[in-house]
Chimera marker file (.cmm) of the C-alpha trace (Angstrom):
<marker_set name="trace">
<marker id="1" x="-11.676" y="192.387" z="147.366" r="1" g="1" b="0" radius="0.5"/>
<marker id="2" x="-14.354" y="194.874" z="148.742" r="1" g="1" b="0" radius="0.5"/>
<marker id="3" x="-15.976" y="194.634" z="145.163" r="1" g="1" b="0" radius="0.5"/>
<marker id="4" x="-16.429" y="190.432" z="145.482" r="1" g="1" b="0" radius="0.5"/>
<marker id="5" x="-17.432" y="190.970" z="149.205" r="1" g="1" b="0" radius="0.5"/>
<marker id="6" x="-20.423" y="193.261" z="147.967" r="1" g="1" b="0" radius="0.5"/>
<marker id="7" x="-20.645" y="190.714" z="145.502" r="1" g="1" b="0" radius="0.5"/>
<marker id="8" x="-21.189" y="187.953" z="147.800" r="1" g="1" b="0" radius="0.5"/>
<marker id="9" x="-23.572" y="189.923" z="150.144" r="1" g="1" b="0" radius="0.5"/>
<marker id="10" x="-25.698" y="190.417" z="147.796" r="1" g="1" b="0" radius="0.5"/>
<marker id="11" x="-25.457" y="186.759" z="146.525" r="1" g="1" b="0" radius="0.5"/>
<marker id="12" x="-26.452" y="185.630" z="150.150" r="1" g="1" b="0" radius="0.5"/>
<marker id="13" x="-29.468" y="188.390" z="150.094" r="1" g="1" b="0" radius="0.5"/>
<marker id="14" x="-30.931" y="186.854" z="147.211" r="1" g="1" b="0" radius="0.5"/>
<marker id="15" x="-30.174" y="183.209" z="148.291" r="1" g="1" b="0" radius="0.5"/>
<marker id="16" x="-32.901" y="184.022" z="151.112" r="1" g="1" b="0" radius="0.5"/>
<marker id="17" x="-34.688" y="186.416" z="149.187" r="1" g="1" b="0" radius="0.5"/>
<marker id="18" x="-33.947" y="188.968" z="151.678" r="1" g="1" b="0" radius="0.5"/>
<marker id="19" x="-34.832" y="193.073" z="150.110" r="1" g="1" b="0" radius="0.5"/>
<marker id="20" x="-31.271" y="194.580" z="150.545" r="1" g="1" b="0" radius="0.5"/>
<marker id="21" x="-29.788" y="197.873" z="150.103" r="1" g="1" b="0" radius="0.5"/>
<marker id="22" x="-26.128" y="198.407" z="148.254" r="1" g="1" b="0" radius="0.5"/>
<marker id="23" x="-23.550" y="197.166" z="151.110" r="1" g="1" b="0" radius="0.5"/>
<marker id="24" x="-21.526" y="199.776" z="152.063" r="1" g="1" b="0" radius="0.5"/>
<marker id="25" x="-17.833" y="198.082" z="152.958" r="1" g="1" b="0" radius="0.5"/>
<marker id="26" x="-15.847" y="200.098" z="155.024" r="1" g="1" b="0" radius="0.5"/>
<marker id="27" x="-11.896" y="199.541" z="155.888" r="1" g="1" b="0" radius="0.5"/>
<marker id="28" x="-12.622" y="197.375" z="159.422" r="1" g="1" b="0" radius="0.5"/>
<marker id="29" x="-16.492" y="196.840" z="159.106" r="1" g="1" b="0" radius="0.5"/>
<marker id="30" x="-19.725" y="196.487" z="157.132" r="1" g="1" b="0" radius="0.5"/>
<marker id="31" x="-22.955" y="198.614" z="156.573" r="1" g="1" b="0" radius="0.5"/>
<marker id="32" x="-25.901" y="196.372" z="155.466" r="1" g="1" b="0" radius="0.5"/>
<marker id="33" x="-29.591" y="197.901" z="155.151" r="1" g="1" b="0" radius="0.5"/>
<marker id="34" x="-31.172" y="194.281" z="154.691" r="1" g="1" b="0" radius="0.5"/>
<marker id="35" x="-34.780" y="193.181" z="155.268" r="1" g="1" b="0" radius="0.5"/>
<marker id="36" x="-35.249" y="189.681" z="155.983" r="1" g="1" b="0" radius="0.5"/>
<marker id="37" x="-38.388" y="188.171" z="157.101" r="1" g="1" b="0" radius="0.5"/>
<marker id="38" x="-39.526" y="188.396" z="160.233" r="1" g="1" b="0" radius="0.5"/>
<marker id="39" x="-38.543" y="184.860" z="161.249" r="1" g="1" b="0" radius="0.5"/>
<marker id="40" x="-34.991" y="185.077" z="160.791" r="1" g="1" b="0" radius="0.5"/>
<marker id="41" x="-33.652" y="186.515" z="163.786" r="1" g="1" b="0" radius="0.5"/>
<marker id="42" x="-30.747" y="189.392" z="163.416" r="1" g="1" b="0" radius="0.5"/>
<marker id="43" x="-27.881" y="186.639" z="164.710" r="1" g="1" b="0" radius="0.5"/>
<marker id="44" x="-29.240" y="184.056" z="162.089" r="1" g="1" b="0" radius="0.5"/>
<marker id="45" x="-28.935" y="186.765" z="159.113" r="1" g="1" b="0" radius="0.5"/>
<marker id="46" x="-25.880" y="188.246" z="160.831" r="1" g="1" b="0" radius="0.5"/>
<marker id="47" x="-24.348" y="184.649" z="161.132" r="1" g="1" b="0" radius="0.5"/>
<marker id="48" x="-25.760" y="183.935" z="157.415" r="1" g="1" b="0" radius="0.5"/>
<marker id="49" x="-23.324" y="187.000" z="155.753" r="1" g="1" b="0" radius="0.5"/>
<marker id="50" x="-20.601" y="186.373" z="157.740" r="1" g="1" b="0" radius="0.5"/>
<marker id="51" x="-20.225" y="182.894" z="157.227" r="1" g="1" b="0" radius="0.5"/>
<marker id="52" x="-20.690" y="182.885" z="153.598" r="1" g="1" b="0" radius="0.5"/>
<marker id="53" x="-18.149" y="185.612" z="152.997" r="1" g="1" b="0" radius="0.5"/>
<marker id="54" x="-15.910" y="184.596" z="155.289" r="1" g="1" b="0" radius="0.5"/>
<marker id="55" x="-15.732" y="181.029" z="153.531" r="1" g="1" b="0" radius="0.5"/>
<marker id="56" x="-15.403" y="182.157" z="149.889" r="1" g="1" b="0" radius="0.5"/>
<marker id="57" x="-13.128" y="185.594" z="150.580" r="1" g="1" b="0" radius="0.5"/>
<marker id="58" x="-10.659" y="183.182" z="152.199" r="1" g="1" b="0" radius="0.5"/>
<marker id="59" x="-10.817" y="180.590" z="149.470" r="1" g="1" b="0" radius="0.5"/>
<marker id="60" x="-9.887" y="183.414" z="146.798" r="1" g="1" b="0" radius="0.5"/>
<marker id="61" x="-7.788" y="185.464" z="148.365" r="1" g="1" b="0" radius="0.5"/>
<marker id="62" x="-4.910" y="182.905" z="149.950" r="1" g="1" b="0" radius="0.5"/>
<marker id="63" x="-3.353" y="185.808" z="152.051" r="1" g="1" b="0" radius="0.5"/>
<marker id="64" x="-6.072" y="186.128" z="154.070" r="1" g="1" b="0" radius="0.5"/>
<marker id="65" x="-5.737" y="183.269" z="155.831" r="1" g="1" b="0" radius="0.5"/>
<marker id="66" x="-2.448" y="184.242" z="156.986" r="1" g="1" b="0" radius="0.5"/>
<marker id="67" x="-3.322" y="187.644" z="157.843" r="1" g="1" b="0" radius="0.5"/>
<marker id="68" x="-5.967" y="187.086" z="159.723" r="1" g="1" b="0" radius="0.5"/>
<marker id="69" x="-7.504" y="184.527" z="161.907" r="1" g="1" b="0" radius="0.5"/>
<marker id="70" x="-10.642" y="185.258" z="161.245" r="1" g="1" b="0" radius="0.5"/>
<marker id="71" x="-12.264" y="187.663" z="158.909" r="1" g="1" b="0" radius="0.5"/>
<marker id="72" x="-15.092" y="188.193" z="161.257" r="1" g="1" b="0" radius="0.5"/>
<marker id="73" x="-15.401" y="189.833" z="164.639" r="1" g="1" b="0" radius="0.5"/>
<marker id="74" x="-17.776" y="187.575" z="166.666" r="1" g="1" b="0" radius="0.5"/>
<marker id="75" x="-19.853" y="190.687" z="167.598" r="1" g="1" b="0" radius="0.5"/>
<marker id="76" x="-22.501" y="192.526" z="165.072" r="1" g="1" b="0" radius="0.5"/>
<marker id="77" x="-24.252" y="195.466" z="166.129" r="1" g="1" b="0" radius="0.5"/>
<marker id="78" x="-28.337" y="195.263" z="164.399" r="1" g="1" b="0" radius="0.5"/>
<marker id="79" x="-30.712" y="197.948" z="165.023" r="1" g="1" b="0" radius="0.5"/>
<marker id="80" x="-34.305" y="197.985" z="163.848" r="1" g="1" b="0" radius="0.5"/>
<marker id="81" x="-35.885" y="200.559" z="162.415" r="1" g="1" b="0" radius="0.5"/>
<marker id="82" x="-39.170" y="201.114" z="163.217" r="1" g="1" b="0" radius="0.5"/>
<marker id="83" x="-39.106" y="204.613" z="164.100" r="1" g="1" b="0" radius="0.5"/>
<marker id="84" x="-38.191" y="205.944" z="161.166" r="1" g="1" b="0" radius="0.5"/>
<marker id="85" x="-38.373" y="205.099" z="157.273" r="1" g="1" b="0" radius="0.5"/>
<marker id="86" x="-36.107" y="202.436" z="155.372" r="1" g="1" b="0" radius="0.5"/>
<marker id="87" x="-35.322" y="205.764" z="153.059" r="1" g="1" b="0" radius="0.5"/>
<marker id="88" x="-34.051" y="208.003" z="156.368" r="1" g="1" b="0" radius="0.5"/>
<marker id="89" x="-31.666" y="204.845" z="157.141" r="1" g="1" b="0" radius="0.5"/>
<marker id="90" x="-30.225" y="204.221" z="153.215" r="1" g="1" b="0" radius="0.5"/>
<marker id="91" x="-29.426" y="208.328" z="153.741" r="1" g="1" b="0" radius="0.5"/>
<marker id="92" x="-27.918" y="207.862" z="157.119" r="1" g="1" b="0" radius="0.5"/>
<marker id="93" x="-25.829" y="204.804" z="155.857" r="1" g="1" b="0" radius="0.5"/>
<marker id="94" x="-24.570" y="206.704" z="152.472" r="1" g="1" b="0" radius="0.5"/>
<marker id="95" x="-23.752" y="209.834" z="154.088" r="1" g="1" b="0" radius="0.5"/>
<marker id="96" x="-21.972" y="207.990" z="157.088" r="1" g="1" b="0" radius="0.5"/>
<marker id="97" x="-19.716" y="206.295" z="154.382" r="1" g="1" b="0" radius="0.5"/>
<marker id="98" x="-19.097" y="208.906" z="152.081" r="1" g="1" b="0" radius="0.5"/>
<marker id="99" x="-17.710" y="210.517" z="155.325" r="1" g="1" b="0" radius="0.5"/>
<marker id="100" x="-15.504" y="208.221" z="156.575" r="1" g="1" b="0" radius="0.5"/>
<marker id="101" x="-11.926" y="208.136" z="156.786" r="1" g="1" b="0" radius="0.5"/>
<marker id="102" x="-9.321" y="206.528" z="154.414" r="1" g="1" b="0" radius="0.5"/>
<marker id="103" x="-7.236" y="202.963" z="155.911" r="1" g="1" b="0" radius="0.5"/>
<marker id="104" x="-8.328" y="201.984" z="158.868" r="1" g="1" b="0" radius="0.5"/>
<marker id="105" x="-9.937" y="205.127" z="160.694" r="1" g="1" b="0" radius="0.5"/>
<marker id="106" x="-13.522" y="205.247" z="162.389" r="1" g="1" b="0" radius="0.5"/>
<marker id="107" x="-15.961" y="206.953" z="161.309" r="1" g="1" b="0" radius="0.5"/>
<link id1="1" id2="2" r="1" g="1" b="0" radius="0.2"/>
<link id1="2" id2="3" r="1" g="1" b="0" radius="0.2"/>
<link id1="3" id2="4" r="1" g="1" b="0" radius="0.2"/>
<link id1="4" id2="5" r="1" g="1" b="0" radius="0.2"/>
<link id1="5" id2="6" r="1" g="1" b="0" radius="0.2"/>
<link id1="6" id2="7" r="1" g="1" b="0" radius="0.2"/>
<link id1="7" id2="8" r="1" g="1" b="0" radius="0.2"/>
<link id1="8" id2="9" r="1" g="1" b="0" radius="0.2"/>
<link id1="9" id2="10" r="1" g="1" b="0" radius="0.2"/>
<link id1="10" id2="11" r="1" g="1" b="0" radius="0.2"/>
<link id1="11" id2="12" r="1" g="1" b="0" radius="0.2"/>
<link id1="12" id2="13" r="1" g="1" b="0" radius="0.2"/>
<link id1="13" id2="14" r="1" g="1" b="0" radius="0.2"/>
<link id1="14" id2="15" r="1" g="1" b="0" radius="0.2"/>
<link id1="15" id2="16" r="1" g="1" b="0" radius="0.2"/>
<link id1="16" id2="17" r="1" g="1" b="0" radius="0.2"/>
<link id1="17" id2="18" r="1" g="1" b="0" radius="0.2"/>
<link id1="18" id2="19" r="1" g="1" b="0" radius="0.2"/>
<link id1="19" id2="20" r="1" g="1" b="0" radius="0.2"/>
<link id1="20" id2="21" r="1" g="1" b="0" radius="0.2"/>
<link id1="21" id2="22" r="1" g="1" b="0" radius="0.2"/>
<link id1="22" id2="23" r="1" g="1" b="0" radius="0.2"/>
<link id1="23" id2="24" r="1" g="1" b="0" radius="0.2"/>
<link id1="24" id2="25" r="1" g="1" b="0" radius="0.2"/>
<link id1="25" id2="26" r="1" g="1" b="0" radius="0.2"/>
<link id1="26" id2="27" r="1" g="1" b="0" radius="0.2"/>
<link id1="27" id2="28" r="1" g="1" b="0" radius="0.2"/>
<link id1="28" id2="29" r="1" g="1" b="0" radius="0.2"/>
<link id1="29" id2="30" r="1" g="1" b="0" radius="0.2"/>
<link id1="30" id2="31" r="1" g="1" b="0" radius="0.2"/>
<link id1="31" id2="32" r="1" g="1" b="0" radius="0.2"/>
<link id1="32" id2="33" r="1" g="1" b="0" radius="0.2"/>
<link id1="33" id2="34" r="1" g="1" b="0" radius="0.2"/>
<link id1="34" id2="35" r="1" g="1" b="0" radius="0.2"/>
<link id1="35" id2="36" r="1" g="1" b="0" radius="0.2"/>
<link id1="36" id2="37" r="1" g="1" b="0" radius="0.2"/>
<link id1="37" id2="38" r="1" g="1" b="0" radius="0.2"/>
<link id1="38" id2="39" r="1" g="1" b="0" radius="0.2"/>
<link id1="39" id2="40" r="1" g="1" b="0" radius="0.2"/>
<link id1="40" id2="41" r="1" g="1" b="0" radius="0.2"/>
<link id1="41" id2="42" r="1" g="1" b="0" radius="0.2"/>
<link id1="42" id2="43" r="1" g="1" b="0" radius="0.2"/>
<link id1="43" id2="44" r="1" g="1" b="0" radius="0.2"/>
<link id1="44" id2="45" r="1" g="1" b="0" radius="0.2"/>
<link id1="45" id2="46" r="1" g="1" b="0" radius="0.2"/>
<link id1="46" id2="47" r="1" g="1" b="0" radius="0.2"/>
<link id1="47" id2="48" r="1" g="1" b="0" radius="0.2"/>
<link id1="48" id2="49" r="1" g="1" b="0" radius="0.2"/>
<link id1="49" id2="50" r="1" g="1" b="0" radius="0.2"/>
<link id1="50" id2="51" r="1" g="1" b="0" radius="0.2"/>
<link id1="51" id2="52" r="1" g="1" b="0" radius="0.2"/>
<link id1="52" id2="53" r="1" g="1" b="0" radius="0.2"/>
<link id1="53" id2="54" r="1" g="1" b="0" radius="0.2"/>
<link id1="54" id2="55" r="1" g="1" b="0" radius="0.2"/>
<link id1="55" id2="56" r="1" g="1" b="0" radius="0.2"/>
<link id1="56" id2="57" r="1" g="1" b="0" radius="0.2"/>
<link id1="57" id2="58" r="1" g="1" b="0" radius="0.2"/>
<link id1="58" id2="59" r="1" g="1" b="0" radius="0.2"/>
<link id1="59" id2="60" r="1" g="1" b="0" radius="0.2"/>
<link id1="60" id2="61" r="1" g="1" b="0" radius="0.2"/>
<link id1="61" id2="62" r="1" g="1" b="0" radius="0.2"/>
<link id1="62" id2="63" r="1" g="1" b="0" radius="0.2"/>
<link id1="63" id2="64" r="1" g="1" b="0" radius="0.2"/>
<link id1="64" id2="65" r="1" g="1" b="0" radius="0.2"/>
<link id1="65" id2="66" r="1" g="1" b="0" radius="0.2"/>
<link id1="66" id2="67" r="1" g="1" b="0" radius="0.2"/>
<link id1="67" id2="68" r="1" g="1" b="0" radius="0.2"/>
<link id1="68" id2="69" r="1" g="1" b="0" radius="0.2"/>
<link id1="69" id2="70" r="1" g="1" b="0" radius="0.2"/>
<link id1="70" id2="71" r="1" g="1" b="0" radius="0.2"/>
<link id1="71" id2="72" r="1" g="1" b="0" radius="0.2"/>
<link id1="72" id2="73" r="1" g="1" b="0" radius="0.2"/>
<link id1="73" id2="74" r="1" g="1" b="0" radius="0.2"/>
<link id1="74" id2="75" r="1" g="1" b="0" radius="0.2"/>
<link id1="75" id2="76" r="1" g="1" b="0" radius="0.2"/>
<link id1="76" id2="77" r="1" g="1" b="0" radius="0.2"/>
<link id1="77" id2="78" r="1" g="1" b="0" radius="0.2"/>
<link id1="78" id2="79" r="1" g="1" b="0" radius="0.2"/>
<link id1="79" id2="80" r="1" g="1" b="0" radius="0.2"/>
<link id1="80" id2="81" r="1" g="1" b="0" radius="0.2"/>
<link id1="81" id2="82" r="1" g="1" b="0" radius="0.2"/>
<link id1="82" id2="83" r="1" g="1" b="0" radius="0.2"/>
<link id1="83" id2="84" r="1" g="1" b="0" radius="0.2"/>
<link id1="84" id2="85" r="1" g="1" b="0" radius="0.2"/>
<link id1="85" id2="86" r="1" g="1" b="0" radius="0.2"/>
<link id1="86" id2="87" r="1" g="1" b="0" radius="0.2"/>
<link id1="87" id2="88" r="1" g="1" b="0" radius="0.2"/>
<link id1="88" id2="89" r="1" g="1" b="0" radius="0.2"/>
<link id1="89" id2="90" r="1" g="1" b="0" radius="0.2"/>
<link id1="90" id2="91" r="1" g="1" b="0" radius="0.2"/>
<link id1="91" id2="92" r="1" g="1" b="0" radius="0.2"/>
<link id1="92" id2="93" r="1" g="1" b="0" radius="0.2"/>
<link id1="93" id2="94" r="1" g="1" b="0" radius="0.2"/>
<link id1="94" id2="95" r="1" g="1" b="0" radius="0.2"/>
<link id1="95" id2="96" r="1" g="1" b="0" radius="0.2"/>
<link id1="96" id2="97" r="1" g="1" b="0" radius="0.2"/>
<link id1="97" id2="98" r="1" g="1" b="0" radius="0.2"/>
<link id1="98" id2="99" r="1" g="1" b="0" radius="0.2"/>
<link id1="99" id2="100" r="1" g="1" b="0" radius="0.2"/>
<link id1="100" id2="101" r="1" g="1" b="0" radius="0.2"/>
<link id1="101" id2="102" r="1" g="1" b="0" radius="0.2"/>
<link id1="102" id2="103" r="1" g="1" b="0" radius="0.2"/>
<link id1="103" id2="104" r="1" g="1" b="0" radius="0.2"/>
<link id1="104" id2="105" r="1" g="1" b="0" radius="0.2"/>
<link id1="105" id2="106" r="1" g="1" b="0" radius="0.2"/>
<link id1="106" id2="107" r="1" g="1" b="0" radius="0.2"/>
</marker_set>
């Protein structure tokens, strides 16, 4: 499943024709470097991935539905990143996940 969700986020990203970096999908939540155009507010884009997964994760994957819900929190946290370069934040985002724990921890 984490393989069709990256799938579908970047299917979504080029839908729009938002630049995105790899998604990095983590056991309870999502890293997403993406760069949309500067009249799509964060909820919109937020809204945009979360929907569109949501919809075609639950189609394919019946047990989902039963498991869950929802597949989405109602909450997103979006930071900008003026301050320092799109490369510092890809780093931050790889090194974040190739640090995290296994099923379900925080990192």
């Amino acid at each position: 499943m984490k393989a069709r969700l990256e799938e579908l986020i970047c299917v979504k990203a080029d839908e729009h024709r938002w630049e995105m970096g790899a998604p990095q999908v983590m056991p309870d939540h999502v890293h997403l470097f993406a760069e949309p155009y500067p009249q799509n507010s964060p909820s919109y884009v937020a809204g945009q991935f979360k929907g569109f997964t949501s919809h075609h994760l639950r189609a394919e994957f019946g047990g989902l539905r039963s498991q869950l819900p929802t597949l989405w929190s109602r909450s997103c946290f979006v930071a900008t990143v003026g301050a320092v370069s799109a490369e510092t934040v890809r780093r931050h985002i790889e090194t974040r996940c190739e640090r995290a724990p296994q099923a379900g921890g925080r990192a």
